[in-house]
Backbone as JSON, one array per atom type, in Angstrom:
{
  "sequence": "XXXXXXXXXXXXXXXXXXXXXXXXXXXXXXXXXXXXXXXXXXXXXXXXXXXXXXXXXXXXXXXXXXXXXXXXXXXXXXXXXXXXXXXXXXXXXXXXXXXXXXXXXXXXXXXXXXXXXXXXXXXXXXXXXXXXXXXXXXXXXXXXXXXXXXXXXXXXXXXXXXXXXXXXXXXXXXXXXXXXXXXXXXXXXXXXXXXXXXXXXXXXXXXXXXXXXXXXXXXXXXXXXXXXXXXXXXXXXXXXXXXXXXXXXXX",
  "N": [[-4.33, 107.96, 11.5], [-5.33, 105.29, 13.42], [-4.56, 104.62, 17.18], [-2.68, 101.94, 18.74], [-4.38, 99.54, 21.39], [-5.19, 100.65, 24.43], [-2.78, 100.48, 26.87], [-0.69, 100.01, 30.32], [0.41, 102.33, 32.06], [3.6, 103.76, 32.34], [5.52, 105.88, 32.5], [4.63, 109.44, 32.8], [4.28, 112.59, 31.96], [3.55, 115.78, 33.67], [2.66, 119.18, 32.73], [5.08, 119.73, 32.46], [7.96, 122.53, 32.16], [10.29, 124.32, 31.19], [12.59, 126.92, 32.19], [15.12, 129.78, 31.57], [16.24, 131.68, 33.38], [14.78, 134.45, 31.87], [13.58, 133.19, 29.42], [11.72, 131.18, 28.15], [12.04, 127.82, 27.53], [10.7, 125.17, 27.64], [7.35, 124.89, 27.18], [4.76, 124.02, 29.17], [4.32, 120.81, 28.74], [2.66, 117.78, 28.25], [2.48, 114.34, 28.29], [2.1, 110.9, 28.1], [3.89, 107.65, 28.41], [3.53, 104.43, 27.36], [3.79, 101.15, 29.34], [7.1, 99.59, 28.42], [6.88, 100.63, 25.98], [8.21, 101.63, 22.83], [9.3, 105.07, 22.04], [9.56, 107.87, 20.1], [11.07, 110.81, 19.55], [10.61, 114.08, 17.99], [11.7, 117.16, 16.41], [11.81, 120.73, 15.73], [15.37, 122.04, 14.39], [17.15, 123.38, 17.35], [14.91, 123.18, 19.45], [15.05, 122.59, 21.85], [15.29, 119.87, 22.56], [17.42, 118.0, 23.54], [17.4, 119.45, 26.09], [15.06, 118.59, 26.87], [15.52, 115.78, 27.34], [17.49, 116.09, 29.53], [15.6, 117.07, 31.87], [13.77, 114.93, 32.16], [15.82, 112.89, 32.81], [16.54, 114.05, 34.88], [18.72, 115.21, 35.45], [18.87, 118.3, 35.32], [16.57, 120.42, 36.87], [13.2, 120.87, 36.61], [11.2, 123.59, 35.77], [8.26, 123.76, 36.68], [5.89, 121.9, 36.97], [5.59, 117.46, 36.56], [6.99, 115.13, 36.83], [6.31, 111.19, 36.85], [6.95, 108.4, 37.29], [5.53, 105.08, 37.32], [3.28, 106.09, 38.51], [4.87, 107.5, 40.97], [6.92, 110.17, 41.58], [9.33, 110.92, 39.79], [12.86, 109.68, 40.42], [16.27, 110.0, 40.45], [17.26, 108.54, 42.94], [15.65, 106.31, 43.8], [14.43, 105.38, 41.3], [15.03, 103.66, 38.15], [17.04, 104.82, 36.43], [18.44, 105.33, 33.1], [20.37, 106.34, 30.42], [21.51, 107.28, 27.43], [24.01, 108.92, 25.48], [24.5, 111.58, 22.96], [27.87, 111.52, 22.49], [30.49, 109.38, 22.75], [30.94, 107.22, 25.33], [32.55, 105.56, 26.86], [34.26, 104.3, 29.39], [37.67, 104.74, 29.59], [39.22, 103.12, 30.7], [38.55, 101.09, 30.97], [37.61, 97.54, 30.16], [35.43, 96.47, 27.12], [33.45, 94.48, 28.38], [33.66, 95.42, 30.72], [33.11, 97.87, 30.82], [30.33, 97.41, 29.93], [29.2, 95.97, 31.99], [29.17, 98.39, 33.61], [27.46, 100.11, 34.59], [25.74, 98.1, 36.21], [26.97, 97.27, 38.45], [27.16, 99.68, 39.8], [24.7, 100.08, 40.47], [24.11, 98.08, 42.44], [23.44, 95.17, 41.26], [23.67, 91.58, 41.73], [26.2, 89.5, 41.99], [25.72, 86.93, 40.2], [23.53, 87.43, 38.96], [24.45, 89.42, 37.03], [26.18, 88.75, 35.88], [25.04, 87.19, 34.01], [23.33, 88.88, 32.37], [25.2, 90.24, 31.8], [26.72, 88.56, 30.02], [24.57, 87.92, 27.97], [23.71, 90.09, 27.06], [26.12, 90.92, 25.5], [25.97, 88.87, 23.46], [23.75, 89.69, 22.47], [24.06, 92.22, 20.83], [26.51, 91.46, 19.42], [29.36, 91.74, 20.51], [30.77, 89.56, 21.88], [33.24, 88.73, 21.37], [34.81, 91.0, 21.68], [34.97, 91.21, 23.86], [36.85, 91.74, 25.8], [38.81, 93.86, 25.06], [39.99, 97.38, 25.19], [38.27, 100.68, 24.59], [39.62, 102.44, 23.0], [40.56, 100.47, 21.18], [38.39, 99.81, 19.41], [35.64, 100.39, 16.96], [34.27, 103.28, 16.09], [31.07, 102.78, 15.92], [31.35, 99.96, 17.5], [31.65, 101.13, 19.71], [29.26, 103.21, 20.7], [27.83, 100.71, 20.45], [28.5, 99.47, 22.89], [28.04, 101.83, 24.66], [25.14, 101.88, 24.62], [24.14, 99.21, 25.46], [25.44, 99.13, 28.0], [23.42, 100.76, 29.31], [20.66, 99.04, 28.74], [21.98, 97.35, 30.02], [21.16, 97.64, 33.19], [18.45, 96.92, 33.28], [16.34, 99.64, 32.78], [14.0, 101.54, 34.67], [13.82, 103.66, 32.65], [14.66, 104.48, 29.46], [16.37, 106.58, 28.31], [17.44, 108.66, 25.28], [19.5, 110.34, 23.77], [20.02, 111.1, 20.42], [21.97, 109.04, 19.59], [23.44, 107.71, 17.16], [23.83, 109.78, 16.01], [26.15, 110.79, 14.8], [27.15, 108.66, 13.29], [27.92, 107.18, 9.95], [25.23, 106.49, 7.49], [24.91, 103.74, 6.72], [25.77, 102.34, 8.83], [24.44, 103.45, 10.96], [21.77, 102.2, 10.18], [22.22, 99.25, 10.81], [22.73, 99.77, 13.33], [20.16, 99.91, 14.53], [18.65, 97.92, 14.26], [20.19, 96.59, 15.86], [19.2, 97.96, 18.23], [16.64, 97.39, 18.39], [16.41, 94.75, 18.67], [17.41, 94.86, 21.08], [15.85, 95.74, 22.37], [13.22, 94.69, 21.98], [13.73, 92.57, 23.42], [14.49, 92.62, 25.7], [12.46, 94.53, 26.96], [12.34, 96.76, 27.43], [11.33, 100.74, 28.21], [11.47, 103.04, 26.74], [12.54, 105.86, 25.52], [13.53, 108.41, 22.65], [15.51, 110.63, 21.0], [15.36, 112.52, 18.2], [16.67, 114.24, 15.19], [16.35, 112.97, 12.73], [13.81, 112.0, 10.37], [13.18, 109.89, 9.18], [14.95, 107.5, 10.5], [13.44, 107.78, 13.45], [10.87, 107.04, 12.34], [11.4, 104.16, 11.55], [12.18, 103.2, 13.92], [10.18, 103.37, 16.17], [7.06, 102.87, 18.24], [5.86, 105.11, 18.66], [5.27, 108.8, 18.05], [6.3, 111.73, 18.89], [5.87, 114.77, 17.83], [7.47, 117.87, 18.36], [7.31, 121.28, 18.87], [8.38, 124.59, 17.82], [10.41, 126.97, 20.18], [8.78, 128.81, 22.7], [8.83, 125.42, 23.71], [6.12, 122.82, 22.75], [4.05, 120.06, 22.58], [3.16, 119.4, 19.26], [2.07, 117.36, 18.35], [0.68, 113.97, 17.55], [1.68, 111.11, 16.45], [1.22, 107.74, 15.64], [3.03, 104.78, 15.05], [1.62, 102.34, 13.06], [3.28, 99.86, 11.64], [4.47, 96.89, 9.84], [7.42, 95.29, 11.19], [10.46, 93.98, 9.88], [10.72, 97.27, 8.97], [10.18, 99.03, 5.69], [11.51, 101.8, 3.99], [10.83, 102.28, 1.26], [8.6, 101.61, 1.61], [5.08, 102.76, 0.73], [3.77, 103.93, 3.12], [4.8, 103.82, 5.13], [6.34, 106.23, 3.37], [4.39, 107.99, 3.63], [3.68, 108.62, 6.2], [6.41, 109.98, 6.39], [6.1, 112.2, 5.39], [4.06, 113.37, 6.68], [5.01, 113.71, 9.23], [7.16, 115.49, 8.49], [5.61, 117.73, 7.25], [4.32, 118.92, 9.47], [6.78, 119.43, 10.84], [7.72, 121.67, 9.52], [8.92, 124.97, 9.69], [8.57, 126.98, 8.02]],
  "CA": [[-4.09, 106.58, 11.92], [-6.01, 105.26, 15.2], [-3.97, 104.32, 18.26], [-3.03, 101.1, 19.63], [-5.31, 99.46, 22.54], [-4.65, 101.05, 25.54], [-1.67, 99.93, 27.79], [-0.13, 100.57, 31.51], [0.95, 103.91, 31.66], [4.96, 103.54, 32.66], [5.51, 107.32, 32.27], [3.51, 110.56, 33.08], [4.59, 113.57, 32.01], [2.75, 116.91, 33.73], [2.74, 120.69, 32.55], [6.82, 120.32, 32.52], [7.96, 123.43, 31.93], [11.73, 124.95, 32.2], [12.92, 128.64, 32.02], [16.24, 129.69, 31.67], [16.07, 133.43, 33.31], [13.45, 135.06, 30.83], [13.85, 132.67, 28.42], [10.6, 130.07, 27.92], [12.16, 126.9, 26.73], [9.64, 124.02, 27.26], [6.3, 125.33, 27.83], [3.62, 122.97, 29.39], [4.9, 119.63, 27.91], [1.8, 116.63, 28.85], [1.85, 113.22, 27.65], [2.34, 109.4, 28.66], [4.68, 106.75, 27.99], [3.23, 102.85, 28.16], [5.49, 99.86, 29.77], [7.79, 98.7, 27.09], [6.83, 101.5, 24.6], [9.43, 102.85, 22.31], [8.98, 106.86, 21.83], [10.58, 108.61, 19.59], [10.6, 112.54, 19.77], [11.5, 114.86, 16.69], [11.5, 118.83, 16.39], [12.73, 121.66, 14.77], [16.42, 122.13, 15.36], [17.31, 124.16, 18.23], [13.81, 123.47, 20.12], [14.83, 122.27, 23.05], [14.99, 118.15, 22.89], [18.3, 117.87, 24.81], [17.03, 120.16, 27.54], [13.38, 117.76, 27.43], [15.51, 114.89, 27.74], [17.77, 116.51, 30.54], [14.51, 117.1, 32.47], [13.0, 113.71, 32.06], [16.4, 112.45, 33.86], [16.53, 114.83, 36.44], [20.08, 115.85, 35.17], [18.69, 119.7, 35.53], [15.28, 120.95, 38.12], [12.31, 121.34, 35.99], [10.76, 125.26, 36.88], [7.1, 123.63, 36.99], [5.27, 120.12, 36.2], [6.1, 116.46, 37.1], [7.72, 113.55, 35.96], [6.11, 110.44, 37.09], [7.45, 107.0, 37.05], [4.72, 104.32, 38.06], [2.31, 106.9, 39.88], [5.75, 108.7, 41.53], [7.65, 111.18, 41.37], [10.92, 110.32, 39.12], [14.04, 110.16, 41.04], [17.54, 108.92, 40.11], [17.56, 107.51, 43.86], [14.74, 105.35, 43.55], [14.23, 104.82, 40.31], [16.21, 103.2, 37.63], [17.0, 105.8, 35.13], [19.51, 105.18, 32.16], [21.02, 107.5, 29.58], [22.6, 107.14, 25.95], [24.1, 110.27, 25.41], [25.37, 111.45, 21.84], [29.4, 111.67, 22.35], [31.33, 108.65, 23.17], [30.72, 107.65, 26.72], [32.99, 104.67, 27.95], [35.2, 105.05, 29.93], [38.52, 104.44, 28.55], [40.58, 102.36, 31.16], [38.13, 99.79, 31.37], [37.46, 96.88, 28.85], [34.08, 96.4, 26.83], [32.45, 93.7, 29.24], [33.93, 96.14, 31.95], [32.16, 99.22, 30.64], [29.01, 97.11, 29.96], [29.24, 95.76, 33.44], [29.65, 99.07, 35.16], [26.03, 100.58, 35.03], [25.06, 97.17, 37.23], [27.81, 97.63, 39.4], [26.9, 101.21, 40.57], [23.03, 99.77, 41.2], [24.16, 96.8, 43.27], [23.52, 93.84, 40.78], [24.4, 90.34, 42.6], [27.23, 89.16, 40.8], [25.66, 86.03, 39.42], [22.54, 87.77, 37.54], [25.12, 90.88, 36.66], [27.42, 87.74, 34.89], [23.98, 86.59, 33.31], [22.71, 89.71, 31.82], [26.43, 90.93, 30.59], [27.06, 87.93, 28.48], [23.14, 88.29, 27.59], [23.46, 91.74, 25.77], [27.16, 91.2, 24.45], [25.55, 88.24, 22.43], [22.76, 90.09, 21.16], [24.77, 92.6, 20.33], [27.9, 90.93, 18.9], [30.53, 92.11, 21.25], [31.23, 88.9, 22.74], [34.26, 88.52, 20.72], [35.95, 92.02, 21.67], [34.75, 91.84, 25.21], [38.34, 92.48, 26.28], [39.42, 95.46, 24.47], [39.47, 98.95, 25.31], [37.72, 101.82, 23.64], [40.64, 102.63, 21.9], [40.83, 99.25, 20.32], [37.05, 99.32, 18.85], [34.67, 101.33, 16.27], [33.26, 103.82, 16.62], [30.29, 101.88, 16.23], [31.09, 99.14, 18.54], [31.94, 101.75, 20.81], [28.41, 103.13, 20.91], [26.77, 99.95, 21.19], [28.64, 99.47, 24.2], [27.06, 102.58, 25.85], [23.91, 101.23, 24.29], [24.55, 97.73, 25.99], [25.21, 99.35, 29.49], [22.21, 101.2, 29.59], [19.81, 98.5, 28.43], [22.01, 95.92, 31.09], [20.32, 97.83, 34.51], [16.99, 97.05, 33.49], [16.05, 100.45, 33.66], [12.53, 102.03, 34.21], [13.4, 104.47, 31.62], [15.96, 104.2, 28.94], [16.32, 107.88, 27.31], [18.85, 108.25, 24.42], [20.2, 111.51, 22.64], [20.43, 111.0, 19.01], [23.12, 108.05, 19.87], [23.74, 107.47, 16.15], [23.72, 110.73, 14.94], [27.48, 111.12, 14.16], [27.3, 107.64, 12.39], [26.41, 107.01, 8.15], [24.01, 105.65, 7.2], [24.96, 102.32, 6.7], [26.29, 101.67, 10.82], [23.24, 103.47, 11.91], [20.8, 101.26, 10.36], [22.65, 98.49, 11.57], [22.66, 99.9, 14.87], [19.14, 100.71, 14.66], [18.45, 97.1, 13.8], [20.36, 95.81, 17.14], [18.61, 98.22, 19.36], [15.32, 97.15, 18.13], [16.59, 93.32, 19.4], [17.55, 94.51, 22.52], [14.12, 96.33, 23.23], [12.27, 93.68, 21.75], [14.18, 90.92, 23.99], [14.36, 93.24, 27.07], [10.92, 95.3, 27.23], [12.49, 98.52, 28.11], [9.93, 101.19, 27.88], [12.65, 104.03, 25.57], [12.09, 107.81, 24.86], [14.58, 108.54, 22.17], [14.56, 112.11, 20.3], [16.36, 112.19, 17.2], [16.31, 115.13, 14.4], [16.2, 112.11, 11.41], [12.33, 111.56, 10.71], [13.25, 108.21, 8.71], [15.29, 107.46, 12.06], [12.06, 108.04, 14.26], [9.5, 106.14, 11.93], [12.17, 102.87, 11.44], [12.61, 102.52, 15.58], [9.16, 104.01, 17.42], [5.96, 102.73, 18.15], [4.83, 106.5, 18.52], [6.36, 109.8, 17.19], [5.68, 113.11, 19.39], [6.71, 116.17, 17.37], [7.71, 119.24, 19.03], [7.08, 122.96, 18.26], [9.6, 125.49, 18.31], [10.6, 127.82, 21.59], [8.69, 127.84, 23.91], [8.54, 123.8, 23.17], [5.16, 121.76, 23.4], [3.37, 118.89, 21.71], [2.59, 119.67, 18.71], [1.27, 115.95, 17.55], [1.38, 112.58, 18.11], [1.7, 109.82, 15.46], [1.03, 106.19, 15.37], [3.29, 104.23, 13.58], [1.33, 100.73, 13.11], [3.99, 99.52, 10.37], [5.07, 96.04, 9.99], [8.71, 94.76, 11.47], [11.13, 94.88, 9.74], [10.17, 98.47, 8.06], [10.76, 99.07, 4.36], [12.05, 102.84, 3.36], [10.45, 103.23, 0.64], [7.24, 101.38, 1.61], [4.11, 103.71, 0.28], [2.77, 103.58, 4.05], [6.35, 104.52, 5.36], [6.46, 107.53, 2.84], [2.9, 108.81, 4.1], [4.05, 109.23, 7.53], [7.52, 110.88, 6.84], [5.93, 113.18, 4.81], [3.0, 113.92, 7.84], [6.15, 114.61, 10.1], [7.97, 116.63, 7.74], [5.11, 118.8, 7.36], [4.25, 119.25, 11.07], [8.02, 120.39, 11.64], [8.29, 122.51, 8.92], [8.39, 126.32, 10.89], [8.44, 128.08, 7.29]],
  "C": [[-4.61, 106.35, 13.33], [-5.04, 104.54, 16.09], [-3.96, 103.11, 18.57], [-3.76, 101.16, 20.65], [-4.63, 100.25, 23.79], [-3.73, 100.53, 26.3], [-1.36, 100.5, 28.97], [0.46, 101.27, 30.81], [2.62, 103.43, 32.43], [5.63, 105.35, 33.41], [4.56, 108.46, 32.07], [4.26, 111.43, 32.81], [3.41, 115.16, 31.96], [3.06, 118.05, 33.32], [4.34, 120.43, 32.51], [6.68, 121.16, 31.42], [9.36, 124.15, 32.35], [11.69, 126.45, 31.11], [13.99, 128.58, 32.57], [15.77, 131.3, 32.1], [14.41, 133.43, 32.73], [13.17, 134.08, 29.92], [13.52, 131.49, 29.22], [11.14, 129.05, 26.89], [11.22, 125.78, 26.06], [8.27, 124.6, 28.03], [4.97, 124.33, 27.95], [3.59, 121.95, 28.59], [3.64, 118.82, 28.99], [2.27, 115.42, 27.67], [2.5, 111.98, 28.4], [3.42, 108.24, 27.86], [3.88, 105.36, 28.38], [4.19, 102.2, 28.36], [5.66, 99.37, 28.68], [7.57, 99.69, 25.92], [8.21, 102.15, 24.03], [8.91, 103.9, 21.44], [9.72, 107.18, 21.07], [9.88, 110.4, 19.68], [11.18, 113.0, 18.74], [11.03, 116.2, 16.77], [12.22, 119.5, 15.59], [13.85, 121.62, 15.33], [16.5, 123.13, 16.51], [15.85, 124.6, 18.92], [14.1, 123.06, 21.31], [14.99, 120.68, 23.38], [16.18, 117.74, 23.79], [17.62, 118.4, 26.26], [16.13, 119.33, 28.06], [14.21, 116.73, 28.05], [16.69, 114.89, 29.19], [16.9, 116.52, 31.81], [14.3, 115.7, 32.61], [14.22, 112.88, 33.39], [16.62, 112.93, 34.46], [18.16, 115.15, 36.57], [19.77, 118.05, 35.5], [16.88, 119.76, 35.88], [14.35, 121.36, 36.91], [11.38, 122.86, 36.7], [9.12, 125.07, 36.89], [7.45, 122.29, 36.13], [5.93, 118.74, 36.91], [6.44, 115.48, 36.5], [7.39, 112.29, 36.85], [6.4, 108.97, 36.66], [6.27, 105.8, 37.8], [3.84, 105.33, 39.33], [3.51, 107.62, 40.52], [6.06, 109.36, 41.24], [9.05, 110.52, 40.65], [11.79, 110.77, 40.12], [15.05, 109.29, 40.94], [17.54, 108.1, 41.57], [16.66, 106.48, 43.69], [14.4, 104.64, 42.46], [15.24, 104.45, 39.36], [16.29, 104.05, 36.2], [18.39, 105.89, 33.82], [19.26, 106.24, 30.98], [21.91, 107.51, 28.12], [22.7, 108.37, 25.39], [24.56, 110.45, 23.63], [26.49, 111.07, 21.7], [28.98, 110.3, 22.74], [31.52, 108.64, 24.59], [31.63, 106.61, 27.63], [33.9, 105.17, 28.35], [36.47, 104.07, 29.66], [39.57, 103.5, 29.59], [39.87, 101.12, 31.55], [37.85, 98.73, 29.95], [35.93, 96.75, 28.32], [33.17, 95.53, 27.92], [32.71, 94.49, 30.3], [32.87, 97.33, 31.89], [30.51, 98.64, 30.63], [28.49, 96.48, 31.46], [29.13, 97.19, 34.48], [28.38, 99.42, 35.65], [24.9, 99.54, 36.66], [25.6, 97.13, 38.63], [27.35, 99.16, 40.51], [25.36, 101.05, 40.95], [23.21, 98.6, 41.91], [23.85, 95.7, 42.89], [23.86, 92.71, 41.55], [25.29, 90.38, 41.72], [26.76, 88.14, 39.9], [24.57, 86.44, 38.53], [23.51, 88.89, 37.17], [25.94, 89.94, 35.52], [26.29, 87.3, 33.79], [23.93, 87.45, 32.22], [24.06, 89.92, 31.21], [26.55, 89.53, 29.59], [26.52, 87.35, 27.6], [23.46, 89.1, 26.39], [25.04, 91.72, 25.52], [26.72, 90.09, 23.35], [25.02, 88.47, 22.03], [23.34, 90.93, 20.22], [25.91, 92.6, 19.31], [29.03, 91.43, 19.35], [31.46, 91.57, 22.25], [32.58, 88.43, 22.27], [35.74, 89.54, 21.34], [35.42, 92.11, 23.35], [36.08, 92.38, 26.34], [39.48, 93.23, 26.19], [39.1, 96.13, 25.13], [39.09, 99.28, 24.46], [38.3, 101.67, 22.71], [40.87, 101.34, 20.77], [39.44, 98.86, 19.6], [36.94, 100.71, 17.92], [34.33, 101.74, 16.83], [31.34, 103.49, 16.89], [29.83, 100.59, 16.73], [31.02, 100.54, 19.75], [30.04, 102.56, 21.32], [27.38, 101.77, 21.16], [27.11, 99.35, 22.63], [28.16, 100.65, 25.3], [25.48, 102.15, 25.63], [23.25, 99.52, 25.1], [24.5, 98.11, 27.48], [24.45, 100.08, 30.3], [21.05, 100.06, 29.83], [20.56, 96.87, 30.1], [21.7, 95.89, 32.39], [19.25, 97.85, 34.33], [16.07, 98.38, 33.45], [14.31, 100.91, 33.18], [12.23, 102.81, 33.2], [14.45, 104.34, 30.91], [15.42, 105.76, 27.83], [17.4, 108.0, 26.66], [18.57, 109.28, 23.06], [20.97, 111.4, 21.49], [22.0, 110.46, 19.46], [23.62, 107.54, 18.75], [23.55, 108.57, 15.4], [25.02, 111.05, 14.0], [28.12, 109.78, 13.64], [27.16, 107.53, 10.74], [26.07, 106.0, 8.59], [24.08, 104.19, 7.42], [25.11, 101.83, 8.48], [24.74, 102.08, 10.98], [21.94, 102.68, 11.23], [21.48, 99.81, 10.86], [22.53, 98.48, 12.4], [21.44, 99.63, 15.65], [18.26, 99.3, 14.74], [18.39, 96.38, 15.62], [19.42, 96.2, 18.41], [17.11, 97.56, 19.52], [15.19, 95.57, 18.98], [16.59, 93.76, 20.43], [16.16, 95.01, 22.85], [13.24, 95.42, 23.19], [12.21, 92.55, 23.02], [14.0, 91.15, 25.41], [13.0, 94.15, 27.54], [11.34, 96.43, 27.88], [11.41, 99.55, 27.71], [11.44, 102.73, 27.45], [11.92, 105.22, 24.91], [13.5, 107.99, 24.05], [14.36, 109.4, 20.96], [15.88, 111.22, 19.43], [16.14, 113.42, 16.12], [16.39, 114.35, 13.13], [14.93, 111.76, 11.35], [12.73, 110.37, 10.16], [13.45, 107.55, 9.87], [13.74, 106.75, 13.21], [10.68, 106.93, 13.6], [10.08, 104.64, 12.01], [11.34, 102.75, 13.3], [11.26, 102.85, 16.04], [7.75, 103.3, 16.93], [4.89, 104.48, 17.74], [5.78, 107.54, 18.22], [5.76, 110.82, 17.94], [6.86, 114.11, 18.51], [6.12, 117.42, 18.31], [7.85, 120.75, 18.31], [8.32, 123.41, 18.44], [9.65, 125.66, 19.04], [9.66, 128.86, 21.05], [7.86, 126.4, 23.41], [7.12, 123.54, 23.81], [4.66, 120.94, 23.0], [2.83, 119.33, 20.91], [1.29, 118.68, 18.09], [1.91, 115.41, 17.98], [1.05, 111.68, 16.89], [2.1, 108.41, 15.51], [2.07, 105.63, 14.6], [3.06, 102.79, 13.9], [2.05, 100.31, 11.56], [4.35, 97.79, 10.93], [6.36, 95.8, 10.34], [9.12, 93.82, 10.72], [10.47, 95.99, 8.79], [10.76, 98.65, 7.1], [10.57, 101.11, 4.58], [11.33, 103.37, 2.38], [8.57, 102.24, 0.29], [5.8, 102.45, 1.69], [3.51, 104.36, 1.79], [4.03, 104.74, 5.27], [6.51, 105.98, 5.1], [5.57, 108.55, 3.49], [3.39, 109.34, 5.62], [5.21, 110.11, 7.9], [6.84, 112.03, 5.95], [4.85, 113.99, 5.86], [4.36, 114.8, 8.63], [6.86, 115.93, 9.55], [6.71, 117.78, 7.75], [4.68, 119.58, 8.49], [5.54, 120.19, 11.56], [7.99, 121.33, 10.97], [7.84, 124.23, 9.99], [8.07, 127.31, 9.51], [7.0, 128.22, 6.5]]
}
């Protein structure tokens, strides 16, 4: 499949490369992110994609290579770096517009675009209803789209997000999968988001990097020029989960 036109580069990633001790996790990782692109990443299990996306936010020291944000150097001080982790991430004594509010809060938002944007992304969402519950008083799948919501409400230069619907069925996470797609669409976040579901990965991503085993590196990159919304068991669809699937397979 040939490549969209070229686009601003958003994201650079050089030679990254971490080592635990002896032990070669990600070995010489290259490639680019464009502004507004959504990435998806997929690998064998236990290759390393937490650790990549640890690296990328500067949650743990890469042992060679660089992470570039707009020509810099990535850095949580400067740059705006957001996070959708797997678990359950709000925090439990505050209410949903509180938790989706806090990410803006801790980057200095004014108050009157911080009031804009929250009752922005609880309407795309649909959480303008429960915006004054706690945790405890929601789904588990509201409850993720509220960490999903307070990521996407600091604007950020990078929005990275650890299989955030993995401990969902099926049914929530295409739902979910549905909303995020609005908010990226509506907001132009530029989104790296691994996932070990190839259906997952072909639904949500402009592009698909699969990863090798340990020591991790690019194995391929795949296009997906599919129409919005994506059909499942569209012939075009099939062709590409079956490319991925064979790329990961290690046996």
């Amino acid at each position: 499949m040939t490549g969209p036109p070229a686009r601003e580069v958003k994201v650079e990633v050089v030679g990254l490369t971490k080592k635990f001790g002896d032990l070669l996790v990600l070995n010489d990782v290259n490639f680019s992110v464009a502004k507004g692109e959504f990435l998806a990443i997929v690998g064998p299990t236990g290759c390393g994609k937490t650790t990549f996306l640890n690296l990328l936010s500067k949650l743990i020291p890469a042992s060679e290579g660089q992470i570039l944000i707009d020509g810099s150097e990535a850095d949580p001080k400067t740059h705006n770096l957001a996070f959708v982790f797997q678990e359950p991430s709000s925090l439990p004594w505050l209410t949903v517009s509180q938790n989706v509010e806090f990410g803006m809060l801790i980057k200095g938002v004014p108050p009157g675009e911080r009031e804009r944007r929250l009752r922005s992304i609880l309407d795309i969402v649909g959480l303008a209803d429960c915006a004054n519950l706690f945790p405890n008083q929601i789904s588990a799948s509201m409850e993720q789209r509220v960490a999903v919501s307070r990521a996407f409400a600091t604007n950020p230069d990078l929005l990275l997000m650890d299989e955030p619907y993995g401990q969902l069925d099926v049914k929530l996470r295409f739902y979910l999968e549905d909303e995020l797609l609005k908010l990226w669409r509506e907001l132009g976040a530029t989104v790296i988001f691994v996932t070990h579901n190839i259906e997952e990965a072909i639904y949500v991503a402009e592009r698909i990097l699969v990863l090798t085993n340990k020591p991790t590196s690019v194995k391929a990159e795949i296009h997906v020029d599919l129409p919005r919304p994506r059909s499942f068991i569209d012939e075009a669809f099939i062709d590409i989960r079956r490319q991925v699937t064979d790329l990961i397979r290690w046996w």
